[in-house]
C-alpha positions as CSV (number, residue, x, y, z in Angstrom):
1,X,25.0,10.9,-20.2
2,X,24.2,7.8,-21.9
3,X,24.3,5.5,-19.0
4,X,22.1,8.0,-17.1
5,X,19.3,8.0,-19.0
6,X,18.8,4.1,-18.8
7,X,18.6,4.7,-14.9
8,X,16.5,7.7,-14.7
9,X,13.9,5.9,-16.7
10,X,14.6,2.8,-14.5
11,X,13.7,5.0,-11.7
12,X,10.9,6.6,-12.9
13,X,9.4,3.0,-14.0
14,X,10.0,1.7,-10.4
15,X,8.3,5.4,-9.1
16,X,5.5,4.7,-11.6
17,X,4.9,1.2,-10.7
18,X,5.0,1.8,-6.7
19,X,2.9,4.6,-6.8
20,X,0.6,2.7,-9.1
21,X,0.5,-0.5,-6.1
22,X,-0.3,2.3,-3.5
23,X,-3.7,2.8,-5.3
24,X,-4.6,-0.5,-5.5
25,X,-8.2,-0.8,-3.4
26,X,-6.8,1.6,-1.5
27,X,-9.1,1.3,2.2
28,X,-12.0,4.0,2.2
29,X,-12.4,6.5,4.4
30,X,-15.4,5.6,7.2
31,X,-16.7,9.0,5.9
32,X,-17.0,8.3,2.3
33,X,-18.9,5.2,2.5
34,X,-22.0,4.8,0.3
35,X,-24.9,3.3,1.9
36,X,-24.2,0.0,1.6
37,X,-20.2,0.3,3.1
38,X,-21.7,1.7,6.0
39,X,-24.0,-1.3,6.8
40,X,-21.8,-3.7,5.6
41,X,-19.4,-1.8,8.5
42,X,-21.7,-1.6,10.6
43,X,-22.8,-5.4,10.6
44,X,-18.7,-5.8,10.4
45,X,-18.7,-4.2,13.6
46,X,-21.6,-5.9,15.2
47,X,-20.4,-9.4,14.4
48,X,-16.4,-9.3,15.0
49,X,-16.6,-6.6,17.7
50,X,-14.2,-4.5,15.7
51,X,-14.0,-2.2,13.0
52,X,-13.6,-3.8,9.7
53,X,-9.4,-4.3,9.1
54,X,-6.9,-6.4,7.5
55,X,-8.3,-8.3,4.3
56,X,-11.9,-6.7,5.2
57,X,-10.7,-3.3,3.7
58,X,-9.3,-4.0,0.6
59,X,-12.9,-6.2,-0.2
60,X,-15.0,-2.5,0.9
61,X,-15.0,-1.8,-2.4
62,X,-17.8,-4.6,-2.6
63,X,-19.6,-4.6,0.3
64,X,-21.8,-7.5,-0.5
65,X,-18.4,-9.8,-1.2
66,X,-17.2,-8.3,1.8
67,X,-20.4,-8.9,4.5
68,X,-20.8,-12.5,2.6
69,X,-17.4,-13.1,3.1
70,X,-17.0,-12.2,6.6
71,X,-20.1,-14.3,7.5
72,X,-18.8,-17.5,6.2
73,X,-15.3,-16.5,8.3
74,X,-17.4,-16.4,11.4
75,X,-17.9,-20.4,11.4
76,X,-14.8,-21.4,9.7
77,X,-12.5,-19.5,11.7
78,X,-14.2,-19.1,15.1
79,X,-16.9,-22.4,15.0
80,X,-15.6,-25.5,12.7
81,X,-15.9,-29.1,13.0
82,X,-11.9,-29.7,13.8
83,X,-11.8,-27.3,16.4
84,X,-9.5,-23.6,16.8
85,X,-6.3,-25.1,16.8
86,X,-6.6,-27.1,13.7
87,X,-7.7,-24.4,11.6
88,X,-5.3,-22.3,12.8
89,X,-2.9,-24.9,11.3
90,X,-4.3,-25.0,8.0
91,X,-4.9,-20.8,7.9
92,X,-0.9,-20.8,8.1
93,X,-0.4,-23.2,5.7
94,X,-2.4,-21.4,3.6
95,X,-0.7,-18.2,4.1
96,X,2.5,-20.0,3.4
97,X,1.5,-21.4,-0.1
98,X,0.2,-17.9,-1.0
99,X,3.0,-16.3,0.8
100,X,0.9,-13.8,2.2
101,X,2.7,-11.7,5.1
102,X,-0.5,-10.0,6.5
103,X,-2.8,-13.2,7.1
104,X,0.6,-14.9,8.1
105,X,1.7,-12.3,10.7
106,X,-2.2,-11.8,12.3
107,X,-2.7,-15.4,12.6
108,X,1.1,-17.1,13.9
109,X,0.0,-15.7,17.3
110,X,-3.0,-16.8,17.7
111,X,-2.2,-20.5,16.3
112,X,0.7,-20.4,18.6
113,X,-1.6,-19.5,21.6
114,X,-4.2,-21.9,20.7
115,X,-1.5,-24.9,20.5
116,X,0.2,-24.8,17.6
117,X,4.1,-25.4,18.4
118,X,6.1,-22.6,17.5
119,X,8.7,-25.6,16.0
120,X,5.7,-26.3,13.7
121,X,5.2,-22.8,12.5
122,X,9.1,-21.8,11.7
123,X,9.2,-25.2,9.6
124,X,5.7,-23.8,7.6
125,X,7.2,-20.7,7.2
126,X,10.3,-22.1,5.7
127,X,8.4,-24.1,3.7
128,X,9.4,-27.4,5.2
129,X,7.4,-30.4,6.4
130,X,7.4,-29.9,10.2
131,X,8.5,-32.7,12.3
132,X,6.7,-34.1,15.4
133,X,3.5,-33.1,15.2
134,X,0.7,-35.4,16.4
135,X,-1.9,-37.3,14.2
136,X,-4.6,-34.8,13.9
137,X,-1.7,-31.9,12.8
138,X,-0.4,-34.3,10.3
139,X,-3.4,-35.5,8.4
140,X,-4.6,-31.8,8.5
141,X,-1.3,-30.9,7.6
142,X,-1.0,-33.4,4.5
143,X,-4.6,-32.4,3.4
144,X,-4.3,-28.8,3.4
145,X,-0.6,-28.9,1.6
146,X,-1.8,-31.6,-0.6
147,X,-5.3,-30.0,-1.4
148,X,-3.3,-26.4,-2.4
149,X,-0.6,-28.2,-4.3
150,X,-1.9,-30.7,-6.3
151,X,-5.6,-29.0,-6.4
152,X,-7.4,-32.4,-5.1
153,X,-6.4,-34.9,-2.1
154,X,-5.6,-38.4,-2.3
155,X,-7.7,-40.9,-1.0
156,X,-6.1,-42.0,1.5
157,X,-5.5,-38.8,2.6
158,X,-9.2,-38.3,2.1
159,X,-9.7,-41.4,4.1
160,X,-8.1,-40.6,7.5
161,X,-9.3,-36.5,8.2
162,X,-13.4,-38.5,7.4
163,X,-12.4,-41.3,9.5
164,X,-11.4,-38.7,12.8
165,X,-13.8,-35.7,11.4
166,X,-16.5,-37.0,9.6
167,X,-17.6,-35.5,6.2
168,X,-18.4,-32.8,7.9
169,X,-14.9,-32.5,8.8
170,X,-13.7,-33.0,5.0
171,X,-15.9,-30.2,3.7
172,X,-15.1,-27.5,6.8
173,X,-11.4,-28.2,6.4
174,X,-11.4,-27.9,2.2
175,X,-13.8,-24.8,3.5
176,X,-10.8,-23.0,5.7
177,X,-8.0,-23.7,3.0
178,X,-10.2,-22.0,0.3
179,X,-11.1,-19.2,2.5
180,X,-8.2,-18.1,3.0
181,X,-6.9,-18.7,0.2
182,X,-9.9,-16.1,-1.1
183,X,-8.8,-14.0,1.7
184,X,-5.2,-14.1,0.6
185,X,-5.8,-13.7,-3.1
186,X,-7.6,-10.6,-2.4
187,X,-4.6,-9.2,-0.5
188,X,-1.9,-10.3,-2.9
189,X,-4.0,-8.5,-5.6
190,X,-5.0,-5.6,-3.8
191,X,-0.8,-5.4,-2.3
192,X,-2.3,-5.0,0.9
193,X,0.8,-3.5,3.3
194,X,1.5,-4.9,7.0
195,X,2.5,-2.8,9.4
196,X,6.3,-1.7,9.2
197,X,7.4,-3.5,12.8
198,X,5.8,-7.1,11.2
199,X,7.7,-9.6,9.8
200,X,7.6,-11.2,6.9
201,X,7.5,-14.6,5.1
202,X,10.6,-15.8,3.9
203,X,10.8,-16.0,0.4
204,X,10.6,-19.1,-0.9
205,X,12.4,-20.3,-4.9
206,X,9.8,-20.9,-7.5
């Protein structure tokens, strides 16, 4: 009797505490939008050519934070000054140093198609330096891991992405990393779930 009670009251903790993460922002309903979701869906819609989803729906319950947010991931993502492939490195080494399974498992496929080397992405998602990759992956590699680590770059790190990109360049790739790094934080808090066939990141020691 005595060493049940300790487990039922483990059990209802652990019952307590999932059902509590299962009503974290918890994705509205289309039809119980206030006027403001509904544009902000509706723009959504307009711009991305798809309902709002992933990171999107957990950040409904602002809509301004949401439409602002999406508009800034329209250049970054889709129209930066390093180019689709690049940013697609440093959105999975983002998603790596948050370990965030959703932005991880929606954007491996599309880094991969856009160039990325699939021996380069297992390494990130193991959370090693990857080897062989070719100038511009490395210095956008280093800035990215350094900028997320250590909070600030180096300046000879600083040096060589301004020399090949420009400032421009600098401030669109310290733009990517903290987007989604917002976009991940907002999942992580909001313990957005991926679909059950996905994988996931592997766990990494603190």
């Amino acid at each position: 009797m005595h060493r049940t009670v300790p487990v039922l009251v483990a059990a209802a903790a652990l019952f307590a505490t999932c059902a509590f993460a299962e009503e974290r922002l918890p994705t509205i309903p289309p039809a119980q939008y206030t006027a403001d979701q509904k544009q902000a869906a509706s723009d959504f819609e307009a711009a991305r050519k798809t309902p709002v989803f992933g990171p999107f729906e957990p950040l409904m319950h602002s809509p301004e934070v949401m439409s602002l947010s999406r508009s800034m991931g329209d250049y970054l993502r889709y129209k930066s000054s390093i180019g689709n492939t690049l940013s697609e490195l440093v959105i999975l080494v983002t998603a790596r140093e948050w370990s965030q399974d959703f932005e991880w498992t929606f954007h491996l496929p599309i880094a991969i198609k856009a160039g990325i080397r699939k021996e380069i992405t297992e390494a990130i998602a193991d959370g090693r330096r990857p080897t062989d990759m070719n100038a511009d992956e490395t210095m956008i590699y280093d800035y990215t891991t350094e900028l997320l680590r250590n909070k600030r770059v180096s300046d000879t790190t600083f040096e060589k992405v301004k020399a090949r990109f420009g400032t421009k360049g600098v401030v669109d790739t310290t733009g990517i990393a903290g987007y989604y790094t917002f976009l991940a934080m907002q999942l992580n808090v909001a313990q957005y779930k991926n679909p059950k066939d996905s994988s996931k990141l592997p766990r990494l020691p603190e």
